[in-house]
N, C-alpha and C positions, 0 to 999 in steps of 0.2 A: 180118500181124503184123510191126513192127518190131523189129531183136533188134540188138544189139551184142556183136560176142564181143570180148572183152579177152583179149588172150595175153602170159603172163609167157615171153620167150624165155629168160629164165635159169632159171627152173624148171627143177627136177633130169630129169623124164621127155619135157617139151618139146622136140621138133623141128619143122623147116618142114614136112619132111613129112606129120606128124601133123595140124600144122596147117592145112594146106590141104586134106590129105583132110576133115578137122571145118568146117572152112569151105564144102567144095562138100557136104558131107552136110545143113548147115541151110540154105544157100542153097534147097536144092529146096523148104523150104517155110516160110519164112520172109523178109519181105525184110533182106538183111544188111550190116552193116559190121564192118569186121576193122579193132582197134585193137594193135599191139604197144605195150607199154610200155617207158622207157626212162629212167625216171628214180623214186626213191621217191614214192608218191604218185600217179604216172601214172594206175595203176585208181580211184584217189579220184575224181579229177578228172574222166576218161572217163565213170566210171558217173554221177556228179555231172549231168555233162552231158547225158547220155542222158535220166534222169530230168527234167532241166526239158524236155527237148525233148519228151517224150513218146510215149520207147520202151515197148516192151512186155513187152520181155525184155531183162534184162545178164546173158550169158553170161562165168564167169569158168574159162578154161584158164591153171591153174598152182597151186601148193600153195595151203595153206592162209593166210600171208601173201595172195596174191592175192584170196581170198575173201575177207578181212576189211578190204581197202579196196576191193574192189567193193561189198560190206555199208556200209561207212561211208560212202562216196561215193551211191549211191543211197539212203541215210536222213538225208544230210545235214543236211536241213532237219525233218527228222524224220518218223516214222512216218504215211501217210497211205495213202488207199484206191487212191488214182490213180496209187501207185507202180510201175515197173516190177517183174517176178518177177524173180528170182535162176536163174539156170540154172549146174550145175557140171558141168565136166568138167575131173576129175584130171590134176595133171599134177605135184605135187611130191613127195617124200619119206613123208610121213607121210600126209599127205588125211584127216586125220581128221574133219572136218565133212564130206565128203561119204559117210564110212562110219557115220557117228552116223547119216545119213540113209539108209542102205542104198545109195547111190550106189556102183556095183562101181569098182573102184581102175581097172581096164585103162580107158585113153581109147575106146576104141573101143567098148565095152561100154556105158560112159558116156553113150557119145552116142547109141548106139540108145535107152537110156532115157528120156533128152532129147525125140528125134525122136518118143518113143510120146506122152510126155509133151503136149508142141506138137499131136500130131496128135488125140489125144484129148478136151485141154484138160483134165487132172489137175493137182493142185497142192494145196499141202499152206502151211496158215500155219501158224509157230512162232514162241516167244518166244525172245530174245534178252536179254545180260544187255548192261548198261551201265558205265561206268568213268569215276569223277570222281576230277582229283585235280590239283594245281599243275601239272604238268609235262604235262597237257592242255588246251588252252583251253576247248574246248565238250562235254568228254566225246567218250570212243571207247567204238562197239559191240565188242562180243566175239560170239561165235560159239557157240564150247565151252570153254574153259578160261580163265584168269586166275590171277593169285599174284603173291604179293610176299614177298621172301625166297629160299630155296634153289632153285625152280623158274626165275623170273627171272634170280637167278645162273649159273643153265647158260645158260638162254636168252642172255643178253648174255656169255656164255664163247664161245658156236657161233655168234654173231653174230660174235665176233668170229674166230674161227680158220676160220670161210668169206670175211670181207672177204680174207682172207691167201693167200684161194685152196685150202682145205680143204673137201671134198666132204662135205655133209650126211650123216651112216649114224649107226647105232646104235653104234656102236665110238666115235666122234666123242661123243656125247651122252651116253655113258657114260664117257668118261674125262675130260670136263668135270665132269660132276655129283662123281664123285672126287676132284676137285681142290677144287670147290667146297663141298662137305659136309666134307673136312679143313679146311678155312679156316674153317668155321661151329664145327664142336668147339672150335678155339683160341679165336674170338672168337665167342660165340653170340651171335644176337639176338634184342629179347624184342619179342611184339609186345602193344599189347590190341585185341583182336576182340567186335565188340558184332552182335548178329543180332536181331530184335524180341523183348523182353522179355529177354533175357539177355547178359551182359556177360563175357569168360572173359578173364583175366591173366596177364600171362611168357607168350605164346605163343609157341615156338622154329619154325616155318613156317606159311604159310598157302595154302592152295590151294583154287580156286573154281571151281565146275564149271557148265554153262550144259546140260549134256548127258551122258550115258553113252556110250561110255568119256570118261576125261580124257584119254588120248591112247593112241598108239602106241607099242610097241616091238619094231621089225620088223614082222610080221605079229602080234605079240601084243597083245591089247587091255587096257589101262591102264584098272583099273576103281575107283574112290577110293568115288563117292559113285552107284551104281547105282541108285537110284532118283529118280535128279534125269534130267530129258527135256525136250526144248524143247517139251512141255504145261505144265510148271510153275514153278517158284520155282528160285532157286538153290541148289547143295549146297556144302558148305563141310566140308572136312578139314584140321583142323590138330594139329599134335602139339604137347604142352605144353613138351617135352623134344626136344634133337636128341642123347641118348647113345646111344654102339654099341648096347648092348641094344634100345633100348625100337627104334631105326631099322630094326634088324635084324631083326625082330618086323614092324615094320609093314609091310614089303617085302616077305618071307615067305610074310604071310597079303595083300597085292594080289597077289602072282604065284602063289599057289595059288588063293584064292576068291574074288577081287574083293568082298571084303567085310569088309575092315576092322576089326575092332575092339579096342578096349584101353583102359585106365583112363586111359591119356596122352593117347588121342586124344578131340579134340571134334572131333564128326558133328552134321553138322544137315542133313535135306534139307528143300528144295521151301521155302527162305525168302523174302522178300522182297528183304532185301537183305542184306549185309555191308562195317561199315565198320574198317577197321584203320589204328591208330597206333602210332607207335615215333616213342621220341627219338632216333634215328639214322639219317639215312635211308639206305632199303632199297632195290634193284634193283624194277623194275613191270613186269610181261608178261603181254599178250592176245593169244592165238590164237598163242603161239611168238614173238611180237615185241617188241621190245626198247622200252619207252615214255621210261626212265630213273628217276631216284631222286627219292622222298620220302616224306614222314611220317606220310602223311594218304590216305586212300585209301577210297571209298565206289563199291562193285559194289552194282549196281540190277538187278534181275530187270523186265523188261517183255515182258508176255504179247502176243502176236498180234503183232509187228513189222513180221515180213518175213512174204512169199511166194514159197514155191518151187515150179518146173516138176518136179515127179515121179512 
């Protein structure tokens, strides 16, 4: 088996060391090459490459950023049989796609599951969601999550207070989101959201989910749209309203039941796709990553995409 492992050296848990113990662990049974990345897009490119060439596995060590351009990199040209699998081993902050997958957080853990993985020939396809919009040329996959509005607004807040040399945590992500949700009370934004057969108006946030949880906080699991899995459609959580009350409420009841609900909020799981407009444009984020702003915005659920080593 040909395998490429892609390592993010700025990943939050990434060290050399880590890394060469994980490199002489698949060496023993795989043939391998070790790519560090060293520029945005590197794992695009690498896994990109891998895929024409005719690897057999892109292993990607480093958060979840790393994993959604080794995903877009190896489906570049799009979904196909004769693509490389996806193998993960954690290595950022959050790893939420690897824990939506039962993937254990500790690297080392990780890659015995891998190595069972490889040696057994286990593997799991799943659907992925997709993201059209101006400020992409050919659409970007997603992983587990997407939004446009108050989610993206943190995202592009922690993007930026890390380019400044501020260390990714939940303290960091939380006193962005504070800042950014006071900025939405003064000036709200409205969006409209359309899903197959139904149309919803003034939507005050939008948040899309390709998997359970939507994300991480800390060890706690962020749970919006619990019955959306990478077997089916997409889940879509939006509040009609962003006031104290109705926010407060919806927070509430995600960190008590992961389950959501209230007259404000529109829930849709396991749809096809969702598309959302505003006449102002709005911040765009897939998988934690910062895409930029605009009006127009259509997430596509597509079943069977990728294959993973698990």
């Amino acid at each position: 088996m040909r395998a490429l492992l892609v390592v993010n050296p700025q990943a939050t848990t990434t060290t050399p060391a880590g890394r060469d113990v994980l490199a002489h662990a698949l060496a023993s049974d795989v043939k391998l090459e070790v790519i560090e990345t060293s520029y945005r897009g590197h794992a695009a490119d690498a896994a990109h490459g891998a895929a024409e060439d005719g690897f057999d596995l892109v292993i990607a060590h480093g958060g979840d950023g790393t994993v959604n351009e080794v995903v877009n990199g190896v489906l570049r040209a799009g979904p196909r049989p004769d693509k490389p699998m996806l193998g993960v081993v954690p290595g950022g902050s959050a790893n939420v796609f690897a824990g939506a997958l039962g993937i254990p957080r500790d690297p080392v853990e990780a890659t015995h599951v891998l190595l069972q993985a490889i040696e057994h020939g286990t593997k799991r396809r799943i659907g992925l969601g997709q993201v059209f919009a101006d400020v992409i040329s050919d659409g970007r996959w997603f992983t587990f999550n997407a939004g446009m509005g108050l989610d993206a607004d943190v995202v592009a807040g922690v993007e930026h207070k890390r380019a400044k040399g501020r260390n990714a945590s939940p303290a960091l992500y939380l006193s962005v989101a504070l800042k950014a949700y006071s900025r939405l009370v003064r000036k709200p934004q409205h969006f409209t959201v359309e899903v197959p057969d139904e149309t919803f108006d003034d939507v005050g946030m939008v948040f899309v989910s390709n998997t359970d949880p939507w994300t991480y906080f800390g060890d706690r699991a962020i749970q919006l749209n619990p019955s959306t899995s990478f077997d089916g459609g997409l889940g879509l959580s939006a509040l009609r309203t962003l006031r104290v009350p109705t926010v407060g409420r919806y927070i509430a009841q995600v960190l008590a039941t992961g389950n959501p609900k209230s007259a404000k909020l529109v829930r849709r799981d396991d749809v096809g796709y969702v598309r959302v407009k505003c006449e102002e444009p709005a911040n765009l984020q897939v998988d934690g990553d910062f895409l930029g702003t605009t009006t127009a915005v259509e997430f596509r659920a597509v079943p069977d995409a990728l294959t993973v080593a698990l």
